[in-house]
C-alpha positions in Angstrom: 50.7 74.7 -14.5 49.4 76.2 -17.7 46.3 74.5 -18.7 46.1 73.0 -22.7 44.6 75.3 -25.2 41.9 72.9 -25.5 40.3 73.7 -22.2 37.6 76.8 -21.6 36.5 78.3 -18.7 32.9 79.5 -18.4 32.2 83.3 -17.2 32.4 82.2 -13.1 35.8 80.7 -13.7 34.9 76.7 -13.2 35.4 74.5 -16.2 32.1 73.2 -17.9 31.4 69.9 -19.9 33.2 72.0 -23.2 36.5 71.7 -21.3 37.4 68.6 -22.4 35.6 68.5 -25.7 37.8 67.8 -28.2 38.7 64.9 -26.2 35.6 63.5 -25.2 34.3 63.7 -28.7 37.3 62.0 -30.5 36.6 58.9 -27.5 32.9 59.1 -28.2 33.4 58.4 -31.7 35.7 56.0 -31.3 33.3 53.7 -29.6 30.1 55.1 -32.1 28.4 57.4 -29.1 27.1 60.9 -30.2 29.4 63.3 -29.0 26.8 65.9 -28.9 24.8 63.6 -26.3 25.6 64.5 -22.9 26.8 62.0 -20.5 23.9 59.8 -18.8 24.6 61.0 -15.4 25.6 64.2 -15.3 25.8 65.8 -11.8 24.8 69.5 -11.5 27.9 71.9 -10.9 25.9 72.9 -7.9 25.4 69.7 -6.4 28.9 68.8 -7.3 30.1 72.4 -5.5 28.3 70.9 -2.4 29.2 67.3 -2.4 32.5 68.7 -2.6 32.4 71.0 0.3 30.7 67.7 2.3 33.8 65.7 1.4 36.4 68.8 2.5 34.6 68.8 5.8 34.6 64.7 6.4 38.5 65.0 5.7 38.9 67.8 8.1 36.9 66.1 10.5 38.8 62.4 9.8 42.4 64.3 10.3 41.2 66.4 13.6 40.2 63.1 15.2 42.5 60.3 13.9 44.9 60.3 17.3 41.5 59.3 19.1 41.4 56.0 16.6 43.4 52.9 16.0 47.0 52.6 14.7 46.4 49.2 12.9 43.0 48.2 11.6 41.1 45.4 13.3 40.1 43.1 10.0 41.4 40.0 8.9 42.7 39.8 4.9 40.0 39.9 2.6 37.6 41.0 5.3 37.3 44.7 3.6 36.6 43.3 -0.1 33.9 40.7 1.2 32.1 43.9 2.4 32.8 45.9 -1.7 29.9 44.6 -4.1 31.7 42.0 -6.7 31.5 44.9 -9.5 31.3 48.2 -9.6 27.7 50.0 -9.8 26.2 50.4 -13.3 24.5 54.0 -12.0 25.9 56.4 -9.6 24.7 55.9 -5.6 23.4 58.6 -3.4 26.2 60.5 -2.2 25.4 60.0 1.6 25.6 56.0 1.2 29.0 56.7 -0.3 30.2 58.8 3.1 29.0 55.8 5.0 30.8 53.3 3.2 33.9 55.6 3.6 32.7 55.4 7.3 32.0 52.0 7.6 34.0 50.3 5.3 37.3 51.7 4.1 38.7 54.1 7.3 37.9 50.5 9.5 40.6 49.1 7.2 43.2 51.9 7.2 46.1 51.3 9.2 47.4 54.9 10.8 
């Protein structure tokens, strides 16, 4: 798929926070943020590059053992949101509490 004319690529061939500028800024404005600012939470490409490769390696693990688990999960209705927080987190969580709530929460509730 050919990618919009808006979009640029920096010299290593991974799309930077300029790729979606002319979007972004047209949003920003539209709610009165800077569009020069950068976002409050920005997660460095290299940290990104190895959450990534964390989260290839958890799937490849989850689909190489899932005939050792459960067909049909073992929670009653509304048993999986009673464990979710009411609301979604106002800053972004450590990325290894996020693999255990995949872990603990959400494959305990996934019916193969």
């Amino acid at each position: 798929m050919a990618r919009p004319s808006s979009w640029s690529e920096t010299s290593s061939g991974i799309c930077d926070e300029r790729c979606f500028s002319p979007r972004l800024e047209e949003s920003q404005r539209s709610r009165g943020a800077d569009p020069a600012a950068k976002p409050p939470h920005h997660m460095p490409f290299d940290e990104f590059r190895r959450h990534g490769h964390e989260l290839v390696d958890w799937v490849a693990d989850y689909l190489e053992t899932i005939e050792r688990g459960p067909i049909t999960a073992d929670v009653k209705p509304g048993e999986i949101r009673a464990m979710l927080p009411e609301t979604a987190p106002e800053q972004p969580g450590p990325f290894d509490v996020i693999v255990r709530d995949l872990n603990e929460i959400v494959v305990t509730g996934i019916t193969h």
